[in-house]
MOPAC internal coordinates of N, CA, C and O (Angstrom, degrees):
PM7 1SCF
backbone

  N    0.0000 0     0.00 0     0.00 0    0    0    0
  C    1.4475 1     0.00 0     0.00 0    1    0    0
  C    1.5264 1   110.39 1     0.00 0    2    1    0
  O    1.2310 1   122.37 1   134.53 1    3    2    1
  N    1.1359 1   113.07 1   -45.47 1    3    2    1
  C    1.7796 1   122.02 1   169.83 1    5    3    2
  C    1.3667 1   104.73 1   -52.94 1    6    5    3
  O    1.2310 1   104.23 1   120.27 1    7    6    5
  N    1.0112 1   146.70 1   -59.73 1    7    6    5
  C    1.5079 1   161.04 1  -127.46 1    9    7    6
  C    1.6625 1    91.72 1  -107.25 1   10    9    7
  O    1.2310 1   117.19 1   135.56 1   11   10    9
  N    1.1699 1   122.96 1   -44.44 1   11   10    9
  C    1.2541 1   125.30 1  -160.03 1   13   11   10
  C    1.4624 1   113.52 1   -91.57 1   14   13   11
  O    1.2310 1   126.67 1   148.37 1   15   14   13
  N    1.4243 1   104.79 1   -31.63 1   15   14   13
  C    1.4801 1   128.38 1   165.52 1   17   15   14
  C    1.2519 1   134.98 1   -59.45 1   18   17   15
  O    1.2310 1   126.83 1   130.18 1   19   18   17
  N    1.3600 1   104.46 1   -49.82 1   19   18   17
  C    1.3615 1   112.10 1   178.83 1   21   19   18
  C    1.7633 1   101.37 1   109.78 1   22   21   19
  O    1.2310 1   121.80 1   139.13 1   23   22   21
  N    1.7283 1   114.16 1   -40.87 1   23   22   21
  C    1.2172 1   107.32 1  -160.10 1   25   23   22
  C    1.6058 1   115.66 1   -80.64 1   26   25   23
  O    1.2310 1   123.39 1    -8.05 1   27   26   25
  N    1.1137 1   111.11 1   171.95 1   27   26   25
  C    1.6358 1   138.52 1   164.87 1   29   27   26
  C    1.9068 1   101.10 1   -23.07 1   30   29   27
  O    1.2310 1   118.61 1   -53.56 1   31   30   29
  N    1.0939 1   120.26 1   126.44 1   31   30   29
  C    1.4354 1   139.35 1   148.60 1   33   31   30
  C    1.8229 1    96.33 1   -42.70 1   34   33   31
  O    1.2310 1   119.94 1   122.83 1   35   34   33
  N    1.2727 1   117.72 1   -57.17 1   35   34   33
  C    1.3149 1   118.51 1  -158.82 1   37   35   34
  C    1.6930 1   110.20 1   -66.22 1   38   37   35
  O    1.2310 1   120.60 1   144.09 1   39   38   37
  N    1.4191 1   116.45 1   -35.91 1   39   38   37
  C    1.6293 1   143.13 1  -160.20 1   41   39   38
  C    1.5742 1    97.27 1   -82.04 1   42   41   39
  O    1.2310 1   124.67 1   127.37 1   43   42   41
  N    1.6470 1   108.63 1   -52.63 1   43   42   41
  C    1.3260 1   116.33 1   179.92 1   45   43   42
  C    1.7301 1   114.69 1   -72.24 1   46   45   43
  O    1.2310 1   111.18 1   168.80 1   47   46   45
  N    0.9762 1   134.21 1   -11.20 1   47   46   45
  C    1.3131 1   125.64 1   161.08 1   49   47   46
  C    1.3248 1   123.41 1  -101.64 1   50   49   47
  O    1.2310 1   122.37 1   160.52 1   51   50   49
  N    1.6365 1   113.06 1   -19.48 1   51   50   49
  C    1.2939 1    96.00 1   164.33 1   53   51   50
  C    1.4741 1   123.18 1   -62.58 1   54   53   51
  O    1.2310 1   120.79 1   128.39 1   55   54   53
  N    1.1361 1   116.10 1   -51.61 1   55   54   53
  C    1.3241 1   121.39 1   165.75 1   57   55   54
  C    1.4918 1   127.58 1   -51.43 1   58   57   55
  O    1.2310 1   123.78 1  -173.85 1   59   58   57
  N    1.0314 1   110.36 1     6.15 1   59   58   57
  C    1.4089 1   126.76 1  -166.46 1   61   59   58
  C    1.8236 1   104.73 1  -113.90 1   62   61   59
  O    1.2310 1   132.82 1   156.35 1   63   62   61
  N    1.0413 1    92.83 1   -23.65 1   63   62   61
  C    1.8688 1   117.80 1  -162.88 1   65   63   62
  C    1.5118 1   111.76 1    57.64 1   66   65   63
  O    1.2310 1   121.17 1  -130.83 1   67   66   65
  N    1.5056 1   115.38 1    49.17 1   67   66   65
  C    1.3153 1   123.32 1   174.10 1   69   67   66
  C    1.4381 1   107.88 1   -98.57 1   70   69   67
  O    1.2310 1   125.47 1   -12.09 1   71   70   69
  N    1.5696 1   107.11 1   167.91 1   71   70   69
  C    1.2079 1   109.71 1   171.11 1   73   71   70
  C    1.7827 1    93.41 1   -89.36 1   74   73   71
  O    1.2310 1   134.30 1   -26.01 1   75   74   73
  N    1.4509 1    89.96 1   153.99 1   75   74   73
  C    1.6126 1    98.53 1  -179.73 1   77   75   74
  C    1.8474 1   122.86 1   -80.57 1   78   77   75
  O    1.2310 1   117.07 1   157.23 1   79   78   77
  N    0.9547 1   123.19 1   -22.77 1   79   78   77
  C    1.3340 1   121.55 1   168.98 1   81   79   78
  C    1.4798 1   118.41 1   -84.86 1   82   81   79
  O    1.2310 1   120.47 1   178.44 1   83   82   81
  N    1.4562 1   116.71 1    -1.56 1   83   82   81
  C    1.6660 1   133.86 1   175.82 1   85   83   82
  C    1.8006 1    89.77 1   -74.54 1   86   85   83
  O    1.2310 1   123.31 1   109.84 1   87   86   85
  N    1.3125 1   111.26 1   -70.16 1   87   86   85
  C    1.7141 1   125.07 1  -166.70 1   89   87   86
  C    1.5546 1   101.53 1   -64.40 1   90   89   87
  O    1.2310 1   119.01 1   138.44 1   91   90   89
  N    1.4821 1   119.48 1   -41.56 1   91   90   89
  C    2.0272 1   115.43 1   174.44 1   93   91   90
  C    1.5875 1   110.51 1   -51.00 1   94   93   91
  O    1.2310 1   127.67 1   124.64 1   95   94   93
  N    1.5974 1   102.84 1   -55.36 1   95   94   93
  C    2.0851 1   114.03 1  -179.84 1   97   95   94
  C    1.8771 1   101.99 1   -58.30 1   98   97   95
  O    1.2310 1   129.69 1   145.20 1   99   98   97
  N    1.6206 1    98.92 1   -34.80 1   99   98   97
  C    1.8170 1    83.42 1  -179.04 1  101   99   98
  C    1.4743 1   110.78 1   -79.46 1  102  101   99
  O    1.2310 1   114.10 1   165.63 1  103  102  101
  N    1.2727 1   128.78 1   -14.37 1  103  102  101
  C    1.4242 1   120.45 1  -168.63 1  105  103  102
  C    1.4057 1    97.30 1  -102.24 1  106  105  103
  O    1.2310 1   112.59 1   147.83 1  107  106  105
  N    1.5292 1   131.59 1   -32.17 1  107  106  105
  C    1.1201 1   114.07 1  -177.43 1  109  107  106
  C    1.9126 1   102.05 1   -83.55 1  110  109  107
  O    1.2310 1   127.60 1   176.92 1  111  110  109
  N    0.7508 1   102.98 1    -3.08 1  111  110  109
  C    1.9534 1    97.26 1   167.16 1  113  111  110
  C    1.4997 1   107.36 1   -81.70 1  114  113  111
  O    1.2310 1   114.12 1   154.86 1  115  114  113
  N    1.5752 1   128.74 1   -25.14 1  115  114  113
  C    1.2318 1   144.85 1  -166.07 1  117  115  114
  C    0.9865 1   106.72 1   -82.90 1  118  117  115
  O    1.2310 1   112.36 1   124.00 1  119  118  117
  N    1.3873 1   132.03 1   -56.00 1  119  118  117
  C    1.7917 1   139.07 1  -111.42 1  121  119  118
  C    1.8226 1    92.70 1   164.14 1  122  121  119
  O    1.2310 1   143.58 1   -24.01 1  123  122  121
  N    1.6620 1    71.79 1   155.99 1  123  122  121
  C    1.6103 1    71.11 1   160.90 1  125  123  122
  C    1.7228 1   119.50 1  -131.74 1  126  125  123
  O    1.2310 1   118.40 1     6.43 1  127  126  125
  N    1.4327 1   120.66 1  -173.57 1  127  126  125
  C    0.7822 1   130.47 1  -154.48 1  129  127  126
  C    1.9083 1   126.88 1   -94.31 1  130  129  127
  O    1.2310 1   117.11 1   -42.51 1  131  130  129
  N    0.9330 1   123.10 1   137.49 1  131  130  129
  C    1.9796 1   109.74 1  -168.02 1  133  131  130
  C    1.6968 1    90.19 1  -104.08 1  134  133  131
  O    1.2310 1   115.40 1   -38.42 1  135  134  133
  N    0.9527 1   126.34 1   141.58 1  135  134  133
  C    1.4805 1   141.51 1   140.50 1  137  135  134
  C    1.4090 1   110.60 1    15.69 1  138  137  135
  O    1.2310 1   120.89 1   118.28 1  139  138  137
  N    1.2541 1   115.90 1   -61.72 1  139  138  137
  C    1.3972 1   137.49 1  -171.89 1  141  139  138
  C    1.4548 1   118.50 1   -65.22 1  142  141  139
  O    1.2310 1   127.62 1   141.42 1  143  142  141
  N    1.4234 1   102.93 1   -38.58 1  143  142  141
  C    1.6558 1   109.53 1  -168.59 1  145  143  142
  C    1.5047 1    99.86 1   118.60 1  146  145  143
  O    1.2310 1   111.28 1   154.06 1  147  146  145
  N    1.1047 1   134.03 1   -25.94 1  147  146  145
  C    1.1924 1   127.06 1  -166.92 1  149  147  146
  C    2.0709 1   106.85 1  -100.61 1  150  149  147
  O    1.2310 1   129.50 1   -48.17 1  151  150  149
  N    1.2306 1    99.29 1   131.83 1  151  150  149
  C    1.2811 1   136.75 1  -149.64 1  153  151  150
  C    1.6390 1   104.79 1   -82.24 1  154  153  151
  O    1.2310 1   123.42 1   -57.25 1  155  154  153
  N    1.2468 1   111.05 1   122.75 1  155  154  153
  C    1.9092 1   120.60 1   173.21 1  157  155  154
  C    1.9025 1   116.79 1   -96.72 1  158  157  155
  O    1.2310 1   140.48 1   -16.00 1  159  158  157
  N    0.8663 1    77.87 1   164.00 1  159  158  157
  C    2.0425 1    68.20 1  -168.25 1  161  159  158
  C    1.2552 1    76.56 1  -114.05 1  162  161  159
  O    1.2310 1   127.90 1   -37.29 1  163  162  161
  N    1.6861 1   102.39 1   142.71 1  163  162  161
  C    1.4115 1   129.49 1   158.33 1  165  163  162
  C    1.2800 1   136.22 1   -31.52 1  166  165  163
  O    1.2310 1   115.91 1   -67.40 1  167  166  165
  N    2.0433 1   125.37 1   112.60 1  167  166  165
  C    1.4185 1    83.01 1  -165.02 1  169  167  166
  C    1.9018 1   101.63 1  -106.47 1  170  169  167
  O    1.2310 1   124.03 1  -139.49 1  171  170  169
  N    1.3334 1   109.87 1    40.51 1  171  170  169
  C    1.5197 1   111.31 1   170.66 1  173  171  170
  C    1.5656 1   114.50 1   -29.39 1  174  173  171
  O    1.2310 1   106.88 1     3.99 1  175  174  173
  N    0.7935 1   142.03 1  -176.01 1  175  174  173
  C    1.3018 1   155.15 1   129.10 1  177  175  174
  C    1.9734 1   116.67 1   -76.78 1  178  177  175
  O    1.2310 1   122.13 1   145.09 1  179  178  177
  N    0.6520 1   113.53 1   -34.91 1  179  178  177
  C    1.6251 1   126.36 1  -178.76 1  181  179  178
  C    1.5802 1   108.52 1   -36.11 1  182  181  179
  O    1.2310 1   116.50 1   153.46 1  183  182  181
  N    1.3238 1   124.27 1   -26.54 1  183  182  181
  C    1.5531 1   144.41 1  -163.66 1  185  183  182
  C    1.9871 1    98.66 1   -82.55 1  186  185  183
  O    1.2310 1   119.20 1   147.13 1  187  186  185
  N    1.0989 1   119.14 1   -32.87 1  187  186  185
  C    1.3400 1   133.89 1   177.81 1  189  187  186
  C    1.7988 1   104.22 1  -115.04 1  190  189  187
  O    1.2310 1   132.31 1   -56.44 1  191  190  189
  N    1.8004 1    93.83 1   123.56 1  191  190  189
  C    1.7787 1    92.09 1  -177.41 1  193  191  190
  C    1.4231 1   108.24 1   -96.41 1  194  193  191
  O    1.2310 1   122.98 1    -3.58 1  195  194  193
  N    1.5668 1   111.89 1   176.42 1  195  194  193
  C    1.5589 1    89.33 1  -157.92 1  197  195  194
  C    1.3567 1    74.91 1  -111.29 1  198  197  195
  O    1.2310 1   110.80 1    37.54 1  199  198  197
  N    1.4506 1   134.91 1  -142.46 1  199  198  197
  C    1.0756 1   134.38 1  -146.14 1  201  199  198
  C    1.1046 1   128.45 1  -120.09 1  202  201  199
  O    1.2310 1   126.14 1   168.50 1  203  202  201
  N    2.0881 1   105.79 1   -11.50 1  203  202  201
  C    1.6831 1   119.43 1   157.01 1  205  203  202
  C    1.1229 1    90.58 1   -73.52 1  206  205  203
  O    1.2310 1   108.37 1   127.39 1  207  206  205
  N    1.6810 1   139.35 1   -52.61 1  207  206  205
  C    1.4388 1   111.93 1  -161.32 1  209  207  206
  C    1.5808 1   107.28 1   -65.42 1  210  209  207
  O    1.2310 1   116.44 1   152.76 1  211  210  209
  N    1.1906 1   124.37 1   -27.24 1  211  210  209
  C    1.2443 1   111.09 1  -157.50 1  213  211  210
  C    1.8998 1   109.70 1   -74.93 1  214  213  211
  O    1.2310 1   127.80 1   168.61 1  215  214  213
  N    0.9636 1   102.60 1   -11.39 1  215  214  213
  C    1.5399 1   124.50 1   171.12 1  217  215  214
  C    1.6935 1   122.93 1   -93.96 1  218  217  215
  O    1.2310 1   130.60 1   161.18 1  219  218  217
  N    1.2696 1    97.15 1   -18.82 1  219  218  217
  C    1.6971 1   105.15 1   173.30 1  221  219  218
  C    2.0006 1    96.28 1   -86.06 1  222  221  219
  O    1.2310 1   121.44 1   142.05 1  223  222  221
  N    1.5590 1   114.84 1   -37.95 1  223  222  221
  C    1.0880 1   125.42 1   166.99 1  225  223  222
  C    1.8002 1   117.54 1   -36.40 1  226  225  223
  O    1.2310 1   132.84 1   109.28 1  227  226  225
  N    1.4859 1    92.79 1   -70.72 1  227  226  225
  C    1.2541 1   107.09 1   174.10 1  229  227  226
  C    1.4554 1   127.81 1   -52.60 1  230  229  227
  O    1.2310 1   123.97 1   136.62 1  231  230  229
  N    1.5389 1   109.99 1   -43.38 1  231  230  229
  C    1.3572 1   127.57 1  -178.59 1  233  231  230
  C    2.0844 1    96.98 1   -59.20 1  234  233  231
  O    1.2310 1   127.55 1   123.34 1  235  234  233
  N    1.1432 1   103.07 1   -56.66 1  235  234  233
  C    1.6938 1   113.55 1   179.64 1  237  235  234
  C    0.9891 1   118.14 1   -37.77 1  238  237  235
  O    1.2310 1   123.54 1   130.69 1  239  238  237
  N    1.6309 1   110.81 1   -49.31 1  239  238  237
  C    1.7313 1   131.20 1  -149.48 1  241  239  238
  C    1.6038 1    95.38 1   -85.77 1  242  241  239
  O    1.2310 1   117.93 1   157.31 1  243  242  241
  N    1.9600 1   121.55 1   -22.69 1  243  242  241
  C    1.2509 1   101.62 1   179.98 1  245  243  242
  C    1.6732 1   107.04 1  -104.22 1  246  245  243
  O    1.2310 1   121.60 1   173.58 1  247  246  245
  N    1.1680 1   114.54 1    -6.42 1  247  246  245
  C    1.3022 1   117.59 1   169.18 1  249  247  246
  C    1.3437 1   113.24 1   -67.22 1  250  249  247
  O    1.2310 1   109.32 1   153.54 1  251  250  249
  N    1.6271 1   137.62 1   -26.46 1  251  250  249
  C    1.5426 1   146.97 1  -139.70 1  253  251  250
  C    1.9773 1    83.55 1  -113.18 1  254  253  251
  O    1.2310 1   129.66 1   145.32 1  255  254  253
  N    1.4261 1    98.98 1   -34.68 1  255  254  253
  C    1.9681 1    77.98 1   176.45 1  257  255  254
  C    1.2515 1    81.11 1  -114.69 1  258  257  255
  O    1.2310 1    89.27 1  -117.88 1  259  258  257
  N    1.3192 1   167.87 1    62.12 1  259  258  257
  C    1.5778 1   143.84 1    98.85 1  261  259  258
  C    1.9342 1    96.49 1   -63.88 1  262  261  259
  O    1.2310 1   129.83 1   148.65 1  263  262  261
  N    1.2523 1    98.66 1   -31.35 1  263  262  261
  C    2.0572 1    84.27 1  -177.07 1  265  263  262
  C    1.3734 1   114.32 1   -94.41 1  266  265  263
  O    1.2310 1   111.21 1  -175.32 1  267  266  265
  N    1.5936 1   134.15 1     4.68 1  267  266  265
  C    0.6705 1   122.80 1  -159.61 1  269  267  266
  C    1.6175 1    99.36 1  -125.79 1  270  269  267
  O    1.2310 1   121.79 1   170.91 1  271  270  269
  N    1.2537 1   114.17 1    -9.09 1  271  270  269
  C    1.8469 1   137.88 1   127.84 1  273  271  270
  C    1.5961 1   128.81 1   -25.28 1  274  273  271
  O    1.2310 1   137.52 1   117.72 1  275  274  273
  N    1.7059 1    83.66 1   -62.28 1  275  274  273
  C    1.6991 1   100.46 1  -179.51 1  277  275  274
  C    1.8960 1    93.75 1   -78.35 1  278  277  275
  O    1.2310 1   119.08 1   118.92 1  279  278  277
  N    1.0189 1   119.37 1   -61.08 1  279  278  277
  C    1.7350 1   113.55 1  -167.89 1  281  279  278
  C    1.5998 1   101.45 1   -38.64 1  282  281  279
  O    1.2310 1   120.41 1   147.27 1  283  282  281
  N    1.6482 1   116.82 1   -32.73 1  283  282  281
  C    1.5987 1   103.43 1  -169.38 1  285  283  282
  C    1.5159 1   117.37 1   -83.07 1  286  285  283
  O    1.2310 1   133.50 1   156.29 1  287  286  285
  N    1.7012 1    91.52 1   -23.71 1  287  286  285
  C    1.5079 1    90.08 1  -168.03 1  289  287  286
  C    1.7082 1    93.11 1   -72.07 1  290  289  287
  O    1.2310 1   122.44 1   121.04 1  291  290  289
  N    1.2310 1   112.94 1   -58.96 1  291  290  289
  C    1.6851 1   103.65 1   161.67 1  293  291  290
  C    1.5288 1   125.58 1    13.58 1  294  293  291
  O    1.2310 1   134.55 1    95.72 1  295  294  293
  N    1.5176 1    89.46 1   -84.28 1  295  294  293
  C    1.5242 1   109.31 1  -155.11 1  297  295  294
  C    1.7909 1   105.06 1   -77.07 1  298  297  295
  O    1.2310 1   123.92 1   172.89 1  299  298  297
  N    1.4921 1   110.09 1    -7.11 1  299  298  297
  C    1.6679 1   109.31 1   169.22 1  301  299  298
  C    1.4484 1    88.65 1   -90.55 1  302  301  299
  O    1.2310 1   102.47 1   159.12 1  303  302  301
  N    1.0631 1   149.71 1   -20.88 1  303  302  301
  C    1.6809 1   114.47 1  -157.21 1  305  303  302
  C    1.2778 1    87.56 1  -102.26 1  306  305  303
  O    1.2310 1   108.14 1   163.72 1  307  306  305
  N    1.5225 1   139.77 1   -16.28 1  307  306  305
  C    0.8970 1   149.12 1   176.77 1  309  307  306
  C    1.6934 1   113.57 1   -60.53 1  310  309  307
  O    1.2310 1   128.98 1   145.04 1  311  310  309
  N    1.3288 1   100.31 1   -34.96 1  311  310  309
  C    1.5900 1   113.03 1   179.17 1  313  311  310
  C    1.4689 1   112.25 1  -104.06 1  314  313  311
  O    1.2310 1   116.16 1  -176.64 1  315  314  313
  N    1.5796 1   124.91 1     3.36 1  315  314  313
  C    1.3367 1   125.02 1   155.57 1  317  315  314
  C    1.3566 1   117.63 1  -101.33 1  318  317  315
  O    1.2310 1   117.78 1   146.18 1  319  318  317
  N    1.2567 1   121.84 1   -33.82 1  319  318  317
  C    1.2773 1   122.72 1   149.48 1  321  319  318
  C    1.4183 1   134.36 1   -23.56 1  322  321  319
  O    1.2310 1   128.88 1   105.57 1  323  322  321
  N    1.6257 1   100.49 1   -74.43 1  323  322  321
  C    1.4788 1   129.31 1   163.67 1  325  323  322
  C    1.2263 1   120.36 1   -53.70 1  326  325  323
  O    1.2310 1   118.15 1   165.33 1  327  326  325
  N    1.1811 1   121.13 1   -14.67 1  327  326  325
  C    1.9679 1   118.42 1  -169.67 1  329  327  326
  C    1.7445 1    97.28 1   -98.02 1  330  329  327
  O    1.2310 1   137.39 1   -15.28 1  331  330  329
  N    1.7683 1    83.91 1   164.72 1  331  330  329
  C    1.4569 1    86.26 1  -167.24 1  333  331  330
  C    1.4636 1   131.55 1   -47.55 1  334  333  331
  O    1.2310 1   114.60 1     5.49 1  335  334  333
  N    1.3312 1   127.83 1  -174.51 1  335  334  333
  C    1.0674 1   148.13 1  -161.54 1  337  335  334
  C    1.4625 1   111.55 1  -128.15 1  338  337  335
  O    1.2310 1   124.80 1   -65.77 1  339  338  337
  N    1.8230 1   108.38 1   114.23 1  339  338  337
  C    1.4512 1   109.14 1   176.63 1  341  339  338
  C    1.5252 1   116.40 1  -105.85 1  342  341  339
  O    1.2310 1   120.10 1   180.00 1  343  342  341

């Protein structure tokens, strides 16, 4: 919101009901800072992935529901298992 805004670290947390040196440590880990207080967005490249990450991404994203497949099938046999006894 700082970065995107344009405004003050100080403006954006009051309104935020933050403490103000919580939102300064997050923007200066983010972005950095103008004279003023008011906040520049990073111009790294790191913000855009290139195209091994975007495939290490992909590779992740189908591994995270192949396990999250196995956790369900899990947690039913877990609950047929576990259920009563005739």
């Amino acid at each position: 919101m700082v970065l995107s805004s344009g405004r003050s670290a100080k403006s954006v947390s009051k309104e935020l009901g933050l403490d103000g040196s919580v939102l300064s440590r997050w923007v200066k880990e983010r972005g950095t800072v103008r004279a003023g207080g008011s906040a520049v967005a990073p111009t790294s490249q790191a913000a855009v992935p290139s195209a091994d990450q975007a495939d290490v991404i992909a590779r992740l994203q189908r591994e995270n529901e192949q396990l999250r497949m196995e956790r369900d099938i899990l947690k039913k046999s877990i609950a047929i298992f576990a259920g009563p006894r005739t």
